[in-house]
N, C-alpha and C positions, 0 to 999 in steps of 0.2 A: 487531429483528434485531440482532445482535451481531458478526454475522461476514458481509462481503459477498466473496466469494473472482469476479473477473470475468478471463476472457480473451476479451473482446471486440475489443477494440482501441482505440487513443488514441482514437479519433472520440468511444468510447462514453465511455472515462473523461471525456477533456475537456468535453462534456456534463451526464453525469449526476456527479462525483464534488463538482465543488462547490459545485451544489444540495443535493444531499444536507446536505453540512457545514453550506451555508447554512441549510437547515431544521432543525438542530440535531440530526442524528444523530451519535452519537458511537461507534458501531461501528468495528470492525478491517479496515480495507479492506485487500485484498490482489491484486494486478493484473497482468498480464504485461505489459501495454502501457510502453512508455518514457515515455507524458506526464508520468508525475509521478517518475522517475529524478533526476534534479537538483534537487528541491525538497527544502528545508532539513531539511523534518519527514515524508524517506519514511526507510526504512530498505531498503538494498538486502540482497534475501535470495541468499543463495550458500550455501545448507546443501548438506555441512557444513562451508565452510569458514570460515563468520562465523559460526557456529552461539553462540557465546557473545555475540557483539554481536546478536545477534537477541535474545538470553536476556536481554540486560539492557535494550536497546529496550520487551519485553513488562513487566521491571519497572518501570522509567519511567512506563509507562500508553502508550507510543507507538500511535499507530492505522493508521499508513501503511505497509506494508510494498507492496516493488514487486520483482517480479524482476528479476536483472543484463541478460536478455537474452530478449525475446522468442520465443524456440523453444524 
């Protein structure tokens, strides 16, 4: 899988997200939950108003994108 898109909530990310890394997946996770908001290597999406810093995140090879705000 390449793209995992979850709005479960922190419970599920904090759980399942870094298992997943742990088991050497390297897919594009993308999450509404806040658990991973403040970690170094998410990218917060706010299109379109970071729309360019998401664009150069994806050129990077970045995997973590997390939305600003849960709703």
């Amino acid at each position: 899988m390449d793209v995992l898109v979850s709005c479960q909530g922190g419970d599920y990310t904090t759980e399942i997200f870094p298992q997943l890394r742990k088991d050497g997946w390297k897919g594009i996770w993308i999450d509404a939950a806040s658990t991973l908001r403040m970690k170094d290597d998410a990218v917060i999406v706010l299109d379109p108003v970071n729309r360019h810093l998401i664009d150069e995140a994806i050129s990077r090879g970045e995997k973590n994108f997390v939305g600003g705000n849960c709703t």
